[in-house]
C-alpha positions as CSV (number, residue, x, y, z in Angstrom):
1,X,174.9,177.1,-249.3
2,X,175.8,174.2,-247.0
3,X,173.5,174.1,-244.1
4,X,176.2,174.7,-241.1
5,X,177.2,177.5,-243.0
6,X,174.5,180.6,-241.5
7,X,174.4,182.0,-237.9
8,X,171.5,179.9,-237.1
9,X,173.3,176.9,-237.5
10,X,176.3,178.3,-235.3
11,X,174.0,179.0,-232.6
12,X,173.0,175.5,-232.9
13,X,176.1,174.0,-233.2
14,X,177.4,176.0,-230.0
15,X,174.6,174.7,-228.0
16,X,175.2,171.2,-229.1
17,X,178.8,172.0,-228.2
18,X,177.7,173.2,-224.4
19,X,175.3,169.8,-224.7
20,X,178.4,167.6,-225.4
21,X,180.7,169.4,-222.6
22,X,178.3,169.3,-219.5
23,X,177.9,165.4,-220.6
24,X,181.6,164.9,-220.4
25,X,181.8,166.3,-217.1
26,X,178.6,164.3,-215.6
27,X,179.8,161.5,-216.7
28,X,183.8,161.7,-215.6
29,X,182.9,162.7,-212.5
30,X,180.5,159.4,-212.1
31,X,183.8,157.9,-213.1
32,X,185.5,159.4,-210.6
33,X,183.3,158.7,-207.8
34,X,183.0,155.1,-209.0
35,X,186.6,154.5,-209.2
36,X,186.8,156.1,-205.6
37,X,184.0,153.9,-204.0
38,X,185.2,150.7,-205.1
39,X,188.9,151.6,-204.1
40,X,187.7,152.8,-200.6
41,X,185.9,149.9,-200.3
42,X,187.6,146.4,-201.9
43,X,191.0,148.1,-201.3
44,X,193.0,146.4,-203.7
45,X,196.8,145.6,-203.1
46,X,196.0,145.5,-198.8
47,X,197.7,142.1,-199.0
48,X,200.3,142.6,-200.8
49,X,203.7,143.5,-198.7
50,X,206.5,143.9,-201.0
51,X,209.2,145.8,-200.6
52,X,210.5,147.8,-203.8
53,X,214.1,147.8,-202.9
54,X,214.0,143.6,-203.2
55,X,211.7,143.5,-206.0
56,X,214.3,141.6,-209.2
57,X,214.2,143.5,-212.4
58,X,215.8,141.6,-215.3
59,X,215.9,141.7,-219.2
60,X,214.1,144.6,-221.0
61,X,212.9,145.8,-218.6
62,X,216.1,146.7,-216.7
63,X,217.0,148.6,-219.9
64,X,213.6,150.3,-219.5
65,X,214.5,150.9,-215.9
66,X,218.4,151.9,-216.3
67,X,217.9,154.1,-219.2
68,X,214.7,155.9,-217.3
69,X,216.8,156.3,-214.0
70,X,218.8,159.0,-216.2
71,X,216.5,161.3,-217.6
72,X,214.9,164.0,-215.6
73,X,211.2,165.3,-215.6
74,X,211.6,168.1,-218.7
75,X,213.4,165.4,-220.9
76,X,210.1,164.3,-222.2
77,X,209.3,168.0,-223.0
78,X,212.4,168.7,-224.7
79,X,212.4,165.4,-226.9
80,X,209.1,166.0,-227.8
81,X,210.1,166.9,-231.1
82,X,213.0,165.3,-232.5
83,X,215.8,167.7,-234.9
84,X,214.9,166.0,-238.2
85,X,212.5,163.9,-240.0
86,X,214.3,161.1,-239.2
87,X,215.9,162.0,-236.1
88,X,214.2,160.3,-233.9
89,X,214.6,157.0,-234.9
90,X,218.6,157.3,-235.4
91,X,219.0,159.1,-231.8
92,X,216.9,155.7,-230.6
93,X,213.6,157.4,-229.4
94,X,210.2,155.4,-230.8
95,X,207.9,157.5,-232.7
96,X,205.1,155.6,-234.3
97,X,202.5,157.9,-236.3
98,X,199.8,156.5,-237.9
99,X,198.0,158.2,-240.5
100,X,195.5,157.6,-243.6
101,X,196.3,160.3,-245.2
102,X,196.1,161.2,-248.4
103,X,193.2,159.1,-247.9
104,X,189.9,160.7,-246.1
105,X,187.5,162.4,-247.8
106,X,189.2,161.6,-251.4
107,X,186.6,162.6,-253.9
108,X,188.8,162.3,-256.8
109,X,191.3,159.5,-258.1
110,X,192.4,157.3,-255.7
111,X,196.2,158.1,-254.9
112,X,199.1,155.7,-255.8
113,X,200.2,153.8,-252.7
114,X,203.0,152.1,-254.2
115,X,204.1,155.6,-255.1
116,X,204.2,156.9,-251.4
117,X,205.8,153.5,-250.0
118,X,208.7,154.6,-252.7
119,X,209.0,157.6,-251.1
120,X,210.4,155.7,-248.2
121,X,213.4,155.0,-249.6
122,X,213.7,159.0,-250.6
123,X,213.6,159.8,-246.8
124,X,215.4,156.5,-245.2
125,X,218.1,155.7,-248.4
126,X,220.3,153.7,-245.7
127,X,218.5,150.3,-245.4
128,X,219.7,150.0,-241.6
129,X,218.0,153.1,-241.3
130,X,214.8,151.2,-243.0
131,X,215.8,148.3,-241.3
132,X,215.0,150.7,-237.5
133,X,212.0,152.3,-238.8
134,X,209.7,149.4,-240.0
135,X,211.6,146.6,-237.9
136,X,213.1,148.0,-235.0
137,X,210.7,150.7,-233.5
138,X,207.6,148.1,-234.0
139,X,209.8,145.8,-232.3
140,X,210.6,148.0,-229.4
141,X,207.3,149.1,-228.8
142,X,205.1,146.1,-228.8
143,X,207.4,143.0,-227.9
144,X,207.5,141.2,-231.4
């Protein structure tokens, strides 16, 4: 029997549990009272005076800007989930997921990679629809 698996070990684990919690919250509110201190006291931004009404948006971020103008405050809730597998990419949302599965904890055979890139073109057959998901969303999201 695996050694977390008895009430002792629950016990033990809750209290390391309570241990980690009351650590978090020290140490955030340091943060906190850092991050406070040293904007009370350098108070950065005093000499800038501009004026957001004259700053000049151009390029990208205009898109960025225009597009966000638009939406309202429960539109992030709502397109939380997109309507299909691949809807979010075809309605022009970004949705990058990184995963390893199958891959933690594998203590049998190693799984086929090639075999799970194939299924790629089971879920995206339309290569403009490829072309978006590895090309376009990457692009969109980091600038390259």
């Amino acid at each position: 029997m695996p050694r977390y698996a008895g009430w002792g070990a629950l016990t033990s684990m809750g209290r390391v549990g309570v241990k980690a919690l009351v650590y978090f919250e020290i140490v955030t509110t340091v943060a906190l009272i850092i991050g406070l201190v040293v904007m009370n006291v350098l108070r950065p931004g005093d000499g800038v005076h501009a004026v957001p009404g004259d700053i000049q948006i151009t390029g990208l971020a205009e898109q960025y800007v225009t597009k966000g103008e638009g939406q309202h405050w429960y539109d992030f809730l709502v397109n939380i989930i997109p309507g299909s597998v691949v809807g979010a990419f075809v309605e022009g949302n970004v949705v990058l997921w990184g995963t390893d599965f199958p891959h933690p904890n594998i203590s049998g055979e190693m799984p086929d990679d090639g075999v799970l890139v194939d299924l790629l073109g089971r879920f995206a057959p339309d290569p403009t629809l490829r072309h978006r998901i590895l090309v376009d969303n990457p692009t969109a999201a980091f600038g390259f």
